[in-house]
N, C-alpha and C positions, 0 to 999 in steps of 0.2 A: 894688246887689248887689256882692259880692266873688266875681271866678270865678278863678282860680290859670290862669294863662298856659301851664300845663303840659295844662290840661284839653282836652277834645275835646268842642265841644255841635254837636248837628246842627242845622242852622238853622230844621227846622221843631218842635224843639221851645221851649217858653217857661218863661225862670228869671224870676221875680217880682222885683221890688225889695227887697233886704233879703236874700237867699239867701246862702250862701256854699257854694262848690265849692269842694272841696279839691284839690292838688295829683294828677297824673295823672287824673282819674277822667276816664270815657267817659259821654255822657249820649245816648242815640241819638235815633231820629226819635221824635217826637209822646209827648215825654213833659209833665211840668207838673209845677215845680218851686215851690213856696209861697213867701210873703217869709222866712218865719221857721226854712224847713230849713238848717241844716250839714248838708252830706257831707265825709266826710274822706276821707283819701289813698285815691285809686285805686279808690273806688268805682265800678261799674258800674249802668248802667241802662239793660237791653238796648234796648226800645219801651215806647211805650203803657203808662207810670210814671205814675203821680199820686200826688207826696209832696205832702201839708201839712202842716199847724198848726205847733206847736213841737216837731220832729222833728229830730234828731240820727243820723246814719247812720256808724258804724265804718267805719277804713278795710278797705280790701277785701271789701267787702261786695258783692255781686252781685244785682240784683235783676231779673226776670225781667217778659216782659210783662203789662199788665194787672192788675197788683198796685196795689194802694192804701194806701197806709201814710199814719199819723197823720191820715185824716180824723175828724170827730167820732165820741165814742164812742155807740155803737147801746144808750143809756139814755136814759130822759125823763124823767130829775131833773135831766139835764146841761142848763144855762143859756146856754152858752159860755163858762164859764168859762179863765182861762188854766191849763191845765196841759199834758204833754209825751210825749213818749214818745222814747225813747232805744236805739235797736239796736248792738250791739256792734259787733266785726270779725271780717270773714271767714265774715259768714254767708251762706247762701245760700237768696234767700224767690222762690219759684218762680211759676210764671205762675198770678192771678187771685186771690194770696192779700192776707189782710186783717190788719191792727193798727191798735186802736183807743188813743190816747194816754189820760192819766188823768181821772179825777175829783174835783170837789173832796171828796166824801165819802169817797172813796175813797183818799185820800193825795195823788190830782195825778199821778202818775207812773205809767206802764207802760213795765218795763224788760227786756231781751231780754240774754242776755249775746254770749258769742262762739262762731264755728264751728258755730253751730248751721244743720241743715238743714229747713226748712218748704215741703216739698211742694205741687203743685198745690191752690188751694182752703186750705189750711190758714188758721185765724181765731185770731188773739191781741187778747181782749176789753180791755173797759178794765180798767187798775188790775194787771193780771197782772206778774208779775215769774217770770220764766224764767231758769234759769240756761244753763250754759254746756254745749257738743256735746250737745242734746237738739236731736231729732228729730223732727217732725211731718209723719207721712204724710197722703195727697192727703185731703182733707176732713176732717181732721180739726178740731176745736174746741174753745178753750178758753176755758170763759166769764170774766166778770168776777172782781179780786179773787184769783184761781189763783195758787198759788205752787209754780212747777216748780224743784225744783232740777236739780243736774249729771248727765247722762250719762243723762235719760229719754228713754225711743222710746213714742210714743204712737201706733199701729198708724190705718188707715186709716177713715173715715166714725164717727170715735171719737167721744163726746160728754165733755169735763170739766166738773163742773155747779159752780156758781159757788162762792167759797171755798174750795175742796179746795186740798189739799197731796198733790202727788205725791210721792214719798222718794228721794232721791238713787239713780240707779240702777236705778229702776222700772222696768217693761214695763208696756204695755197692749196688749191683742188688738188689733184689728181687730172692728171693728162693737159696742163696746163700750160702754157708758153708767155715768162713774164719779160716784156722788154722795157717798159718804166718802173721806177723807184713806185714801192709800195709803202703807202703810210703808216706809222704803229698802230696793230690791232686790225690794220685792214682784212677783210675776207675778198680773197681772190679764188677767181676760177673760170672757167670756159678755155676753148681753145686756145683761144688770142687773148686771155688774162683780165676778163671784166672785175672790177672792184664793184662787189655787190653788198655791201656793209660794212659790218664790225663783227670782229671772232667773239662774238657775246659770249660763247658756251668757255670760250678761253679763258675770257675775263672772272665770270662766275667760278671756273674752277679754282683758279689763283686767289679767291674769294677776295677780290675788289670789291671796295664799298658798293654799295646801291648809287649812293649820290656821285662817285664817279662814273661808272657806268652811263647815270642821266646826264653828266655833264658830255660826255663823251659822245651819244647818240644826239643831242642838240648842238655839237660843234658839226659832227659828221653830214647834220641836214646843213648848216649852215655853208657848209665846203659843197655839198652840193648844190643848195639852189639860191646860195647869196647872191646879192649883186656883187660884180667886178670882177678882176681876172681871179686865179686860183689863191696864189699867192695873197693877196688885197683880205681875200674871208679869210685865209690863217692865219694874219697878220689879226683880223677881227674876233675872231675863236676868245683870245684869252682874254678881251674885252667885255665879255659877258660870261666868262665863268674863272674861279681862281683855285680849278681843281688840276693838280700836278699833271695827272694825263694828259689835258686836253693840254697847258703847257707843254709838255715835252712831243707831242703831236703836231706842234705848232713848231716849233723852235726844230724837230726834224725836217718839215715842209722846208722851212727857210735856210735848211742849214745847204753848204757848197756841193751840187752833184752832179755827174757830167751825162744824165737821165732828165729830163721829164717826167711829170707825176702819170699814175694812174689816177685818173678824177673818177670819183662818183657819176653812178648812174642819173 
């Protein structure tokens, strides 16, 4: 094991052979550290931690008790094969939550980016790739395969059903079950996942222009009550406005998914 001289372990927890602790990090009582995890600078591990497999932890990252991160992932195609899971920096993954590393079917890799926060209970399945300050409140779930990108809050006892693409920006309710790809900025919610707008209050905080905003809610009607299929108005969206948004709104619509949109009401 490599442990950085700067670090702090409590002597009833145990680092594996093979482990490397990065410089400052605090590792507290009765945690269980695997041969094959790096932590980097200054990570925390308040109690009662159990990092395995081939797991990588950003610096500054804070991890709460009773979390379990990088044990096998919860499929029964998986063999043991070797693959990884990788969490960025500065995230903060709260007591009892779960990340499962990747699969070989599945590319091998589930990757978390930075500054994100995951609430009590929150689950990052295999093969998922999260981006960066997105959100998971206390139970929430996201299965296998999920591709979250930046700046999504996905509301409490949530369900994300395997392969979905969340869109840059996104909301989800609370008590919510999403089974199609959600468009960036979409507001989702109900049981069964109605897309009922645009995260406007999201948009305004990140303080996006006005005039993106206006471009945004005139694509949004346009995806709802254009003529032609779904596809056809996102195709049409950037033909009446040259605001990056409603671009990269469009160009996620069209981009390769093995989901179905959530369409507007």
């Amino acid at each position: 094991m490599s442990i950085d001289p700067t670090a702090q372990v409590h002597a009833s927890s145990i680092i594996e052979d093979g482990a490397v602790i990065g410089a400052d990090c605090v590792i507290g009582p009765f945690c269980v550290v695997g041969p094959k995890v790096k932590l980097g600078q200054g990570v925390v591990l308040k109690s009662h931690v159990v990092l395995a497999g081939d797991t990588e932890i950003g610096d500054e990252t804070v991890i709460f008790p009773f979390a379990s991160i990088g044990e096998v992932p919860q499929d029964l195609k998986f063999k043991g094969e070797d693959t990884k899971l990788i969490v960025g920096k500065r995230n903060r993954i709260r007591e009892g939550c779960t990340m499962n590393p990747g699969t070989e079917g599945g590319g091998g890799l589930t990757k978390v980016g930075d500054d994100c926060l995951f609430m009590t209970g929150a689950h990052v399945g295999h093969d998922a790739i999260v981006g960066n300050r997105v959100i998971m409140a206390n139970q929430a779930a996201l299965a296998g395969h999920c591709h979250v990108e930046d700046d999504v809050i996905i509301g409490g006892l949530s369900g994300i059903h395997q392969w979905v693409r969340l869109g840059r920006g996104a909301i989800i309710g609370a008590v919510t079950m999403v089974t199609n790809d959600v468009l960036p900025h979409g507001l989702v919610q109900g049981p069964r996942g109605q897309l009922d707008g645009l995260n406007l209050v999201g948009l305004k905080r990140k303080g996006v222009a006005r005039e993106d905003i206006t471009a945004l809610r005139a694509a949004f009607q346009t995806l709802a009550q254009g003529e032609g299929t779904f596809h056809e108005r996102a195709k049409r969206i950037t033909e009446d406005s040259d605001s990056e948004y409603v671009r990269y709104m469009a160009d996620f619509i069209l981009g390769a998914s093995d989901r179905s949109f959530l369409t507007p009401k």
